[in-house]
C-alpha positions as CSV (number, residue, x, y, z in Angstrom):
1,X,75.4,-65.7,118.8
2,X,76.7,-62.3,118.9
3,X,74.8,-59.2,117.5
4,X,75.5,-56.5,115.6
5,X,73.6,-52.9,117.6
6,X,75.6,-50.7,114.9
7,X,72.7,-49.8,113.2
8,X,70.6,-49.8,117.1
9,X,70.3,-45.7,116.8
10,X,67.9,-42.7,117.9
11,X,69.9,-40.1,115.5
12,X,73.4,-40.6,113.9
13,X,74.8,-37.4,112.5
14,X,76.3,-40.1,109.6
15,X,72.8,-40.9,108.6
16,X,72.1,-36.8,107.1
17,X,72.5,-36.7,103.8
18,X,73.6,-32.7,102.7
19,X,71.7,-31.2,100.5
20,X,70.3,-27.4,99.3
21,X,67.0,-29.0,97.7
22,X,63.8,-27.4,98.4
23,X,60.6,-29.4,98.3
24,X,57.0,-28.1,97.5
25,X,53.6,-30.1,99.0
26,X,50.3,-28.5,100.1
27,X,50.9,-31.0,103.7
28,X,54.0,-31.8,105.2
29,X,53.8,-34.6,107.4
30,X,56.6,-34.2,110.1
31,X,57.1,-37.8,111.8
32,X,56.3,-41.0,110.4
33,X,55.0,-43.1,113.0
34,X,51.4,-44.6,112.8
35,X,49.7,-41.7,113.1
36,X,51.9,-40.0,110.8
37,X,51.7,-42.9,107.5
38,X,47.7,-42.5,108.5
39,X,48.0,-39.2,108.4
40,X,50.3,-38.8,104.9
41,X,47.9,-41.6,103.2
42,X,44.5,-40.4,104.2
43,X,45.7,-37.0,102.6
44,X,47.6,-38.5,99.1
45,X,44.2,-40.5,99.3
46,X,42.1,-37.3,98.9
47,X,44.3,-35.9,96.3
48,X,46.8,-33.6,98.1
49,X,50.4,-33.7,97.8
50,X,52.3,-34.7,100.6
51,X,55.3,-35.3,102.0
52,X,56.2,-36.9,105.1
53,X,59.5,-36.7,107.1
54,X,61.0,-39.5,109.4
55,X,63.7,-39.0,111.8
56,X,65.0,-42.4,111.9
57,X,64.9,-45.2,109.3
58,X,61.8,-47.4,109.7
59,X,58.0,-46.1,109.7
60,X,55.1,-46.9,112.0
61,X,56.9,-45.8,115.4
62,X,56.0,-48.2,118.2
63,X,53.1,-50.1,115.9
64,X,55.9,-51.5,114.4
65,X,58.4,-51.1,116.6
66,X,57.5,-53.8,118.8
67,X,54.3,-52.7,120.8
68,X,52.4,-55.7,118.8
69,X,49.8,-56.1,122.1
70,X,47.4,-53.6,120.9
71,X,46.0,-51.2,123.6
72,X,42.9,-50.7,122.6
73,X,40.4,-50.1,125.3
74,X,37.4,-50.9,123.6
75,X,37.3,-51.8,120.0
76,X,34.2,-50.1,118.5
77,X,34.8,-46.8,119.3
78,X,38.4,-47.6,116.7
79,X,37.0,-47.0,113.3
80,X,38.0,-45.2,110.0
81,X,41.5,-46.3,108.7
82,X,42.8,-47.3,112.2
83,X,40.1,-50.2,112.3
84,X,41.1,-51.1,108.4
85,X,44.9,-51.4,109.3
86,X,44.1,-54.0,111.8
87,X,41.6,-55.7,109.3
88,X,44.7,-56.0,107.1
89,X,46.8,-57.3,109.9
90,X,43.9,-60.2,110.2
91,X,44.2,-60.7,106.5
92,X,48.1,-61.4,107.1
93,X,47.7,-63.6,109.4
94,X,44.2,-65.3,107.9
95,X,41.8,-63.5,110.4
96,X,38.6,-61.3,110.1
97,X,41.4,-58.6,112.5
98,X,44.3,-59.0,114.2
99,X,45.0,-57.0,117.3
100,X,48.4,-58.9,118.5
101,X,50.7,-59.1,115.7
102,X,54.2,-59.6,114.8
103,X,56.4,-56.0,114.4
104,X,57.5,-57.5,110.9
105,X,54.1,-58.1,109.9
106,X,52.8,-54.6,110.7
107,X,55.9,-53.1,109.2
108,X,55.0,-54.8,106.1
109,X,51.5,-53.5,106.3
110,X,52.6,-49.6,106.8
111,X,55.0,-49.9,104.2
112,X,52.6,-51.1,101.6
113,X,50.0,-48.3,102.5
114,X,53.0,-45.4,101.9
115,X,53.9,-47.5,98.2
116,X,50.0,-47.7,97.3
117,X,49.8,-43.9,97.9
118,X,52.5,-43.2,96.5
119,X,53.6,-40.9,99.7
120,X,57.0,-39.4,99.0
121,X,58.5,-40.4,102.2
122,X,61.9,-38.7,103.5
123,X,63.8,-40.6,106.0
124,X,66.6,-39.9,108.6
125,X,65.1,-36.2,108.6
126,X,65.3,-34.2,112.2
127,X,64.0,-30.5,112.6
128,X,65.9,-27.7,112.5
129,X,64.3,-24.5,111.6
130,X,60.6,-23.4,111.4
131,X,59.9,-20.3,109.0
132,X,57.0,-18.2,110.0
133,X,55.1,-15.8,108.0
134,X,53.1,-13.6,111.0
135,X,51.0,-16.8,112.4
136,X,51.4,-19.5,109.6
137,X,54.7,-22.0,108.9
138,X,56.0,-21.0,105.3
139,X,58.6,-23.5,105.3
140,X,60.5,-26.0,107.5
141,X,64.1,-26.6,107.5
142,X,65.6,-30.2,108.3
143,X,69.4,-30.5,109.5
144,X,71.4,-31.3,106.5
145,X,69.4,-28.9,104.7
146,X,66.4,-29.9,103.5
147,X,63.8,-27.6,102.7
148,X,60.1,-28.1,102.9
149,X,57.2,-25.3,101.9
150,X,53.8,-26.6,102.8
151,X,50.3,-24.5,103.0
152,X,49.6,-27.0,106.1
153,X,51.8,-28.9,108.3
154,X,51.3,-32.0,111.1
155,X,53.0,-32.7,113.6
156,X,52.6,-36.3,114.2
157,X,56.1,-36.5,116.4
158,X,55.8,-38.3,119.7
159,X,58.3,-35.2,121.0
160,X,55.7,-32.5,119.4
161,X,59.2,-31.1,118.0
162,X,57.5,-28.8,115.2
163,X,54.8,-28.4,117.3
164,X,57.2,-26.6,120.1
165,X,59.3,-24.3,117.2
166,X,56.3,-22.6,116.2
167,X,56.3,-21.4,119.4
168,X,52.8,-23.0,120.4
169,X,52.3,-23.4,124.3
170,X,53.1,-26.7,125.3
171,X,53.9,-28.0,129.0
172,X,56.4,-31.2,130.2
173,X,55.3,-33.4,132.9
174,X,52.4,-33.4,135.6
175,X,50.4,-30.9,136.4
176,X,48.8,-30.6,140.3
177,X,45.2,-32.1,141.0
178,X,44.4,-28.5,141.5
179,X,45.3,-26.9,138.3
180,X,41.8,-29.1,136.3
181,X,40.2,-30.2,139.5
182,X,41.4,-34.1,139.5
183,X,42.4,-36.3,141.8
184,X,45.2,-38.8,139.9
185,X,47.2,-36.8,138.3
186,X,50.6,-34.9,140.3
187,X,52.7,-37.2,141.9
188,X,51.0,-40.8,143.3
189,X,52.1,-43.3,145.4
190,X,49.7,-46.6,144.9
191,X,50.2,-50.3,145.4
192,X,50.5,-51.3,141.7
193,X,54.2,-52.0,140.2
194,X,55.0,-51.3,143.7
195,X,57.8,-53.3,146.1
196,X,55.0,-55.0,148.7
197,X,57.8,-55.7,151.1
198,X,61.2,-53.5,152.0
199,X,63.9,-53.3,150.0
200,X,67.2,-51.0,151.3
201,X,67.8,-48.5,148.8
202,X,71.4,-48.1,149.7
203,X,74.2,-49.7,149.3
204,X,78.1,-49.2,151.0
205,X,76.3,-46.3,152.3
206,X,75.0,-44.5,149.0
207,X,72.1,-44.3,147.1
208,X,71.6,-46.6,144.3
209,X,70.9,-45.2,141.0
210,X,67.8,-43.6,140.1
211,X,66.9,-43.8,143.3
212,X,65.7,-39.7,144.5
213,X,66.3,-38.7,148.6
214,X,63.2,-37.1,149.3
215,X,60.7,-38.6,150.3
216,X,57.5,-37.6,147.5
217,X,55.1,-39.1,149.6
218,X,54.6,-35.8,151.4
219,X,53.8,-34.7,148.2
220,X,51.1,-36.4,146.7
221,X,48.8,-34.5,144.1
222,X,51.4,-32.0,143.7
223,X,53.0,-31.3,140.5
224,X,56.6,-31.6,138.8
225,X,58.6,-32.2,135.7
226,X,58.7,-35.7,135.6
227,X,57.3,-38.1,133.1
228,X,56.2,-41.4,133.2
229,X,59.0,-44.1,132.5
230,X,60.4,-45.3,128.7
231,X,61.3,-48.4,128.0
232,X,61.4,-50.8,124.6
233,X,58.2,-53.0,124.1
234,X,60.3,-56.3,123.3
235,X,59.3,-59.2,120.8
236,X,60.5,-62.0,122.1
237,X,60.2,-65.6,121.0
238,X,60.9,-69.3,122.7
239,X,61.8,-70.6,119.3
240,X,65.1,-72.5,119.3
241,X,65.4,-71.9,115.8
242,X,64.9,-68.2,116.0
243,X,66.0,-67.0,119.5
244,X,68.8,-65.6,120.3
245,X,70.0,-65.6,123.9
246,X,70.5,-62.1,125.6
247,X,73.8,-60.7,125.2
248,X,75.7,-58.7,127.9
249,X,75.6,-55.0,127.4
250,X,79.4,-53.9,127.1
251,X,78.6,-51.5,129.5
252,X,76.8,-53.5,132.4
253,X,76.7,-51.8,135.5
254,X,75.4,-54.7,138.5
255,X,74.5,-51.2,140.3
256,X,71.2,-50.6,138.2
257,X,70.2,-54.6,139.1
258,X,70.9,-54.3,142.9
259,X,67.4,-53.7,143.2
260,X,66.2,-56.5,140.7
261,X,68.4,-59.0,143.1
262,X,67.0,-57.7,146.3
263,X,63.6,-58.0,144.8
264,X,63.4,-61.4,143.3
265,X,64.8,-62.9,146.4
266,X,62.2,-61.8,148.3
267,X,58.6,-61.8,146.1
268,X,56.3,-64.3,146.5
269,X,55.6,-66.1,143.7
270,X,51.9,-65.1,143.0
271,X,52.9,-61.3,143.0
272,X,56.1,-60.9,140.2
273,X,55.1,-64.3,138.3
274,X,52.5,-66.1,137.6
275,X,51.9,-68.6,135.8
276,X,49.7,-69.0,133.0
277,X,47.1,-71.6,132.4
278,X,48.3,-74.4,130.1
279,X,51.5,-72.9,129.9
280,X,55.2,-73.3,131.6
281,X,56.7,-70.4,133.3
282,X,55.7,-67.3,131.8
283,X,56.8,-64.4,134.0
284,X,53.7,-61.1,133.6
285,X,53.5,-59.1,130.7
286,X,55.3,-61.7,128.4
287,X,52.3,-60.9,125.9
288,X,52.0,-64.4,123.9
289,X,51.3,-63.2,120.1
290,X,49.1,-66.0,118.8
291,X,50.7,-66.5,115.3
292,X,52.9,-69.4,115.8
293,X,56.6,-69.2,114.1
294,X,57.2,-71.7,111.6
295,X,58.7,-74.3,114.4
296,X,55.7,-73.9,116.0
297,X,56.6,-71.6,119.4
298,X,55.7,-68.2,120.1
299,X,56.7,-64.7,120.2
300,X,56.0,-62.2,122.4
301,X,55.5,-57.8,123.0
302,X,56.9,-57.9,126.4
303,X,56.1,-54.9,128.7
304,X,57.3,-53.7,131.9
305,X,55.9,-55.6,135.3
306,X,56.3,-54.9,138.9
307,X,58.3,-53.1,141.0
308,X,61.7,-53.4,138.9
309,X,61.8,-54.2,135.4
310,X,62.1,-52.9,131.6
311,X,61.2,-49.4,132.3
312,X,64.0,-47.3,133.1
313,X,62.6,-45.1,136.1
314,X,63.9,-41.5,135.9
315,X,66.4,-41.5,133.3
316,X,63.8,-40.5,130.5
317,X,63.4,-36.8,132.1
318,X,65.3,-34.9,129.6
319,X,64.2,-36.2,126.8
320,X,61.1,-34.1,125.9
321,X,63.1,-31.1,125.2
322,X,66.7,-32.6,124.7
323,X,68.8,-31.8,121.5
324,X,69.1,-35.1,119.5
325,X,72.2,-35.7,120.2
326,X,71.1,-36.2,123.8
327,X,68.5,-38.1,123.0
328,X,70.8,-40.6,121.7
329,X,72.9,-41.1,124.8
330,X,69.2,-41.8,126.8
331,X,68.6,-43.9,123.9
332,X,71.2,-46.4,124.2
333,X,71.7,-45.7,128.5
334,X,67.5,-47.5,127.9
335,X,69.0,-50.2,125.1
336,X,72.1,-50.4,127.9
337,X,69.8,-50.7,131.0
338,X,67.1,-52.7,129.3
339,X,69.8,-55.5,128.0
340,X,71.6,-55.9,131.1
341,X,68.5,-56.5,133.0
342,X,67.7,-59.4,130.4
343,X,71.0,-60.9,130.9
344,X,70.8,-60.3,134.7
345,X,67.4,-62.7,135.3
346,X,68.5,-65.0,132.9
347,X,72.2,-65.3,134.4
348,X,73.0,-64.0,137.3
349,X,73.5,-66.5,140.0
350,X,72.2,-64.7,142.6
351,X,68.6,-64.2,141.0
352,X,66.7,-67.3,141.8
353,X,66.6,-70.4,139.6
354,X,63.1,-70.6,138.8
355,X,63.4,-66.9,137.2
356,X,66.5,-67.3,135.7
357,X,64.6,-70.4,133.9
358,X,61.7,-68.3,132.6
359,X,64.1,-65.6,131.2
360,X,66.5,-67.9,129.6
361,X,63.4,-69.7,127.7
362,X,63.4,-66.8,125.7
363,X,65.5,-64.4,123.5
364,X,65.7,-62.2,120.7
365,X,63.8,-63.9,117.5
366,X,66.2,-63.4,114.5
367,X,63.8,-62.7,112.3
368,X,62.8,-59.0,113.5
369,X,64.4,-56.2,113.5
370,X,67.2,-57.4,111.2
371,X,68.9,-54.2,110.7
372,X,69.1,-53.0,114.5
373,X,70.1,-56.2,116.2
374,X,67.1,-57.5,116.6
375,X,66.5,-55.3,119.3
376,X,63.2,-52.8,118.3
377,X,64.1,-49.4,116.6
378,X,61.5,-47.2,118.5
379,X,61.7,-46.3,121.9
380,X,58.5,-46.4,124.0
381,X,58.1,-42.5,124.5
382,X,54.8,-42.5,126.7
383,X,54.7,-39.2,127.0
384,X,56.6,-36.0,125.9
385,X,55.5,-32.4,125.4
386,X,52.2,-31.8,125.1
387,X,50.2,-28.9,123.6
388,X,48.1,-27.0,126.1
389,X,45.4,-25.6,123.6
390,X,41.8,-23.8,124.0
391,X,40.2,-27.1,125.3
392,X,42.0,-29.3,127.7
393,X,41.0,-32.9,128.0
394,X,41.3,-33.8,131.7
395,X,40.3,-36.7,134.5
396,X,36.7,-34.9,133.8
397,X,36.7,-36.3,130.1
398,X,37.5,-39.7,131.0
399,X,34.9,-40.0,133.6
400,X,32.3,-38.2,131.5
401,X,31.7,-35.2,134.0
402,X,31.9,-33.5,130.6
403,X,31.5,-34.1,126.9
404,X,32.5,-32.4,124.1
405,X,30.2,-31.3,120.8
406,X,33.6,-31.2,118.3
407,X,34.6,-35.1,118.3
408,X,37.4,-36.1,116.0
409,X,37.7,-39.5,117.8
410,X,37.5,-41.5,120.9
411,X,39.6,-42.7,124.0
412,X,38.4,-45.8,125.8
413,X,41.8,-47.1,127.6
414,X,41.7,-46.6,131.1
415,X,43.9,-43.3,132.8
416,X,47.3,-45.5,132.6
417,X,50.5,-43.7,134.2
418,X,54.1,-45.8,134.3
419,X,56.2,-45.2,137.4
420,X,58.1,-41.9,137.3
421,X,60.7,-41.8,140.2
422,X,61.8,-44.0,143.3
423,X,62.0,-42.1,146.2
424,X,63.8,-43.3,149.7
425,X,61.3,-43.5,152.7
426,X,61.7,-43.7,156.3
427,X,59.7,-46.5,157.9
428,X,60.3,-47.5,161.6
429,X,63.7,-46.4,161.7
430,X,64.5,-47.9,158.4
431,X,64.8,-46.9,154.5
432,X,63.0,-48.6,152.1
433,X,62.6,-47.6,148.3
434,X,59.0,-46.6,146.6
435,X,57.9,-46.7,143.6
436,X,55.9,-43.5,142.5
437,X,53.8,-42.7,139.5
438,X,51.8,-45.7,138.6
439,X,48.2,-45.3,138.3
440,X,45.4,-47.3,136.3
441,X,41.9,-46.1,136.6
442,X,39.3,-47.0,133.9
443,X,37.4,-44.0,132.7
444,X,33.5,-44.2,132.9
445,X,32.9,-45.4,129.0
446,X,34.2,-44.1,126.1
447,X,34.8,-40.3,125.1
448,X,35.2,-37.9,122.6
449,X,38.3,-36.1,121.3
450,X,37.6,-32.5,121.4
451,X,38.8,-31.0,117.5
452,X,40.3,-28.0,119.6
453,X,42.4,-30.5,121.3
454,X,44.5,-31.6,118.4
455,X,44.9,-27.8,117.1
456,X,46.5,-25.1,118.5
457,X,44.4,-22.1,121.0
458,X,43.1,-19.2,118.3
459,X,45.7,-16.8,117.9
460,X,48.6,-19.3,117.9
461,X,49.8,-20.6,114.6
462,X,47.2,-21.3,112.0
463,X,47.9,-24.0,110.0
464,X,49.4,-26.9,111.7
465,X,47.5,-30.3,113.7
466,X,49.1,-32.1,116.3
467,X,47.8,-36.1,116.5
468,X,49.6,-37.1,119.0
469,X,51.0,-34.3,121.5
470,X,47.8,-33.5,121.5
471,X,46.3,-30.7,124.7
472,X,45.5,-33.2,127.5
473,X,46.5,-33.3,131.2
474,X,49.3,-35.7,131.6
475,X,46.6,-38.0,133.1
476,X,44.0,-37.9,130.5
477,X,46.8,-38.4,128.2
478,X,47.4,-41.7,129.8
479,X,43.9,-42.4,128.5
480,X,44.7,-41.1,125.4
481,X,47.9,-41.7,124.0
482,X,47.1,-45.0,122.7
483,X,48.4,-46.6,118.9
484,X,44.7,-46.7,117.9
485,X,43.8,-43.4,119.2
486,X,46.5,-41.5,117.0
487,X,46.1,-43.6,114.1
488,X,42.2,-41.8,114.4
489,X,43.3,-38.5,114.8
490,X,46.0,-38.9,112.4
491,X,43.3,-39.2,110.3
492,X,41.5,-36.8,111.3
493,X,44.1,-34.3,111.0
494,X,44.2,-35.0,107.6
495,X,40.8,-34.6,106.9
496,X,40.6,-30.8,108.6
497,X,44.1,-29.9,107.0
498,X,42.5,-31.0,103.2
499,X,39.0,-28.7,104.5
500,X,41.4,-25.6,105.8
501,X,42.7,-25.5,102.4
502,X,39.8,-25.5,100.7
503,X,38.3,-23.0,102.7
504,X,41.7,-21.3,102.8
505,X,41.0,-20.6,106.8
506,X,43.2,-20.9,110.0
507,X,42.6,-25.1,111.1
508,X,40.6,-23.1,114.3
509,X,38.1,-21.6,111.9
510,X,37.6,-25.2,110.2
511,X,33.7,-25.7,110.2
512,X,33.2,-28.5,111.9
513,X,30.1,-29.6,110.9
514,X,31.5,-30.7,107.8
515,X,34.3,-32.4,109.1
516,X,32.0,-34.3,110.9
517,X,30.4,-35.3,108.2
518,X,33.5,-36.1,105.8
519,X,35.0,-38.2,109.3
520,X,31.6,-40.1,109.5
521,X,31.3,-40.9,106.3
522,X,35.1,-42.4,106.2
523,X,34.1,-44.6,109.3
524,X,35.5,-42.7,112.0
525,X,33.4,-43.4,115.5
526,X,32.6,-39.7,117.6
527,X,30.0,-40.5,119.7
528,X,29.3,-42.6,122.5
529,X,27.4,-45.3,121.5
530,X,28.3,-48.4,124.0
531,X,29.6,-48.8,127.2
């Protein structure tokens, strides 16, 4: 059946609605992804007024935007509200938790937390202007011409958008192994997601797309721009009743599948799919949610796997600082790329049968994502701008060479980097493409989230958080960056924000002492105390 992608948008200039209204709260909540609803709630919860902005139309970013495979790393170092919400994803489904769930069924839960709260919740609202009175935001303007004034503001964006217009130093992209003394961050070149046997990068003589000419190999450790790879965690399902089969992007160029063909043709079969016990074909990364539909099949958060795939390998550079009309043409060039390569494995004759079969088995379940297509609202932004503050985390954190005293939280997932380029190299007289970018390295246990690291340094602007961009090397913050993770500091933000206005101090001169104690006693885990 065909489907309708008219609603499928990053920003659409028809969704601002024009106004001159200006809105008072004591916290303004800019971006309404999970960390953002935690953060609005917790504070409505402990009596504040709030108000939290969404660009877009749906809240609870990638939680419920399809990323229903819950990266969690390990589980009891999630506490507070972050634990509760999937408590009440367990009590949806009729389970003590539930930690891979459906995108509606998460949706559901994050909407009913804003109602109970009674969280005034803006939508379709994108930054404009920031107002600064010497080192504090007065106010924040939205385009169409909204007005907020908030004593404290969090930045809960994945772009770190207000963060970056309060003029706060941030950086893009990977820093060099020398800059914090690691040795996995800069560019790498490692055997995971990687093409184990040649592939020619060219074709009629020319590159193929995406593909760069140097060779970044020669390179390794060293620094750039890039940033690791977008794509759309997918919920699929192998329910006749509900699937949909993949539709041909209008725009399908077979040049960004050359690679897929070449590929395919030449895996072996225990590398790019395997096959899963007690079940039929089920190619890697096809995440089987466990809730059965009401025929009695599955659904799926489908991820990127191997050497060609979902993610869309160096088209996503420009987004951390684009303009949002840009970021809606790399929106739908990742709805465009990510479609057509769906269609490709499931139809194209010259993929092999046997993965044409385990594509085709499944589609696009017609019962999420009603409003978009059934195609997920939220792309997978990985990674963005993030703040560089007065502490750091880095490759030391994660492998506990050092631990911090100001804990607002723990990471546990292991140092996790998507590809970031393809580069062309020279083997015995012959091009091949490479992969670069991947890495995966489990930290040594589980470790605290420095406070400092989620404000700005001292002497930068005074009353704002930041959950998500938070200060991390790019690949600490491939440890970090996790759904659970900024659902805890989205908490947490809230909890220093409500103590900064009591105290009527800068968030750097919160005294952290008692936000420990008000993030203990509301569950939240800072210390290491398991492997």
């Amino acid at each position: 059946m065909p489907i309708d992608l008219t609603g499928l948008h990053y920003y659409d200039p028809t969704w601002i609605h024009r106004t001159n209204e200006t809105v008072r709260a004591e916290i303004c909540v800019y971006g309404g992804n999970a960390s953002g609803v935690i953060a609005a709630v917790k504070a409505a919860r402990l009596g504040k007024s709030v108000i939290l902005l969404q660009p877009g139309k749906h809240l609870g970013g990638l939680t419920t935007g399809g990323l229903g495979w819950t990266d969690y790393g390990k589980k009891h170092v999630i506490g507070g509200m972050a634990r509760q919400f999937y408590r009440d994803l367990g009590r949806e489904t009729g389970k003590e938790e539930e930690w891979a769930f459906w995108p509606s069924t998460a949706e559901r839960v994050i909407n009913r937390y804003v109602a109970e709260a009674k969280v005034p919740v803006r939508f379709c609202q994108y930054l404009d202007k920031v107002e600064m009175s010497g080192k504090r935001i007065t106010a924040i303007t939205l385009l169409g011409g909204l007005r907020v004034e908030a004593a404290m503001f969090i930045d809960a964006s994945y772009e770190g958008d207000l963060m970056a217009k309060t003029g706060v130093t941030y950086t893009v992209g990977r820093e060099g192994n020398a800059k914090y003394g690691e040795t996995i961050n800069g560019i790498q070149i490692h055997s995971k997601h990687q093409f184990s046997h040649p592939v020619d990068p060219y074709l009629d003589g020319k590159l193929l797309p995406g593909i760069v000419a140097e060779d970044l190999s020669r390179r390794q450790g060293e620094g750039d721009q890039r940033v690791q790879a977008y794509n759309f965690r997918m919920c699929m399902t192998d329910d006749p009743a509900l699937k949909i089969a993949w539709p041909k992007p209008v725009d399908f160029d077979p040049l960004h599948y050359v690679l897929a063909t070449r590929w395919f043709n030449g895996a072996k079969d225990d590398y790019n799919e395997q096959i899963r016990a007690g079940r039929e074909t089920v190619p890697e990364k096809f995440d089987i949610l466990e809730t059965k539909t009401p025929g009695g099949f599955f659904k799926t958060d489908t991820n990127n796997h191997g050497p060609v795939s979902s993610d869309f390998i160096g088209a996503n550079h420009d987004w951390p600082q684009a303009d949002y009309a840009t970021r809606e043409i790399i929106f739908q060039r990742h709805v465009n790329y990510q479609m057509g390569y769906y269609w490709h494995m499931a139809n194209a004759p010259e993929i092999p049968e046997r993965y044409r079969q385990a594509y085709r088995r499944w589609g696009l379940p017609k019962d999420e994502f009603t409003d978009t297509g059934h195609w997920p609202h939220q792309l997978y932004i990985r990674e963005a701008r993030r703040m560089v503050s007065d502490y750091v985390l880095t490759e030391a954190d994660c492998l506990l060479k050092r631990i911090v005293d100001d804990s607002v939280g723990m990471g546990s997932y292991q140092m996790d980097s998507h590809n970031c380029a393809r580069f062309v190299k020279i083997e015995n007289g012959k091009a091949r493409v490479v992969n670069e970018g991947d890495v995966q390295q489990l930290p040594a246990g589980p470790y605290p989230v420095s406070y400092r690291s989620i404000t700005p340094k001292r002497g930068e602007c005074e009353n704002l958080l930041v959950p998500v961009c938070l200060s991390a090397s790019h690949i600490c913050y491939g440890s970090v960056r996790m759904e659970p993770v900024f659902m805890v500091l989205g908490e947490s933000t809230a909890e220093a924000a409500v103590l900064a206005l009591s105290a009527q101090c800068a968030v750097q001169e919160v005294d952290y002492r008692s936000l420990r104690e008000r993030l203990v006693a509301a569950g939240q885990v800072l210390t290491i105390t398991g492997p």
